[in-house]
C-alpha positions in Angstrom: -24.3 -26.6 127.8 -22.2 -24.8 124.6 -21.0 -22.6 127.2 -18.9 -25.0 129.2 -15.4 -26.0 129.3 -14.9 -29.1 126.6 -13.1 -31.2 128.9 -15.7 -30.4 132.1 -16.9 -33.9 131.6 -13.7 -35.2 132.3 -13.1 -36.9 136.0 -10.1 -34.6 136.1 -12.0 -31.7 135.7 -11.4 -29.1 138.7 -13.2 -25.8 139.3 -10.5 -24.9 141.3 -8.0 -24.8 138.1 -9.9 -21.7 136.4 -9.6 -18.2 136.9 -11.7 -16.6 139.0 -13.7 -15.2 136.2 -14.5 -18.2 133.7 -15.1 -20.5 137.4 -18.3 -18.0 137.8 -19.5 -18.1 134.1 -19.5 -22.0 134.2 -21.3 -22.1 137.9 -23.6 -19.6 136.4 -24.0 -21.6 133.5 -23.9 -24.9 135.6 -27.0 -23.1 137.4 -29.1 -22.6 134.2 -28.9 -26.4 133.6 -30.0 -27.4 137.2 -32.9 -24.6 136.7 -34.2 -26.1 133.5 -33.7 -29.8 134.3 -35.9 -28.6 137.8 -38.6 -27.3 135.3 -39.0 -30.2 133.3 -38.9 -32.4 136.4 -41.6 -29.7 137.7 -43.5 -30.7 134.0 -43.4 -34.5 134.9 -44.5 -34.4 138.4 -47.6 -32.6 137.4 -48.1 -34.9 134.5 -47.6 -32.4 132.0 -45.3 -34.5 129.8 -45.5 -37.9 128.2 -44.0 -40.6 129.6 -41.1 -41.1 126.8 -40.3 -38.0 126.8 -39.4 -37.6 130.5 -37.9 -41.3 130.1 -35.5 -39.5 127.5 -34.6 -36.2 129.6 -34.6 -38.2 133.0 -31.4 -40.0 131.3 -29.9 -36.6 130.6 -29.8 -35.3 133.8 -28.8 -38.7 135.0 -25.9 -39.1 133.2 -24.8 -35.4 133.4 -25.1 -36.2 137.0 -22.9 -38.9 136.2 -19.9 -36.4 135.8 -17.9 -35.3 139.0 -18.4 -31.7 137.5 -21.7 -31.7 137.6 -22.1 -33.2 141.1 -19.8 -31.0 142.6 -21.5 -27.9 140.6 -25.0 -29.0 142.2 -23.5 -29.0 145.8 -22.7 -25.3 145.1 -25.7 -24.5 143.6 -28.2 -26.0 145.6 -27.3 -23.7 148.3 -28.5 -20.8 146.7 -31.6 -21.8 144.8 -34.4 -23.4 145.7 -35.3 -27.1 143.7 -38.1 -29.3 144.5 -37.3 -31.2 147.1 -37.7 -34.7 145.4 -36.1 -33.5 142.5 
């Protein structure tokens, strides 16, 4: 999450507005986040993690999920990955 833009959590936010070059690097980076917050949902399902600590990085994701940039990141995403389907 270093990696991205410092306003990307901004509702003004547009992928649209960067170069070519930096829009990649973010989706790539946006990709990264979705992969890891799919592992530690992965971690949960199988009962792998305590309770309070999924609690605590279930309200992550949510409110990164919160963010327009985010949303519109996992629409791109999603289409070339594979998550659980639940997750």
């Amino acid at each position: 999450m270093q990696e991205f833009p410092p306003d990307i959590a901004s509702e003004t936010f547009s992928y649209e507005s960067l170069p070519e070059a930096e829009r990649q690097e973010v989706l790539k980076n946006m990709k990264l986040y979705f992969d890891l917050c799919s592992e530690e949902y992965d971690l949960w399902e199988n009962d792998m993690l305590e309770e309070r600590v999924w609690r605590k990085w279930e309200a992550g994701i949510s409110y990164s999920f919160s963010k327009k940039a985010c949303r519109e990141a996992w629409e791109v995403c999603k289409q070339n990955s594979y998550y659980y389907e639940d997750f």
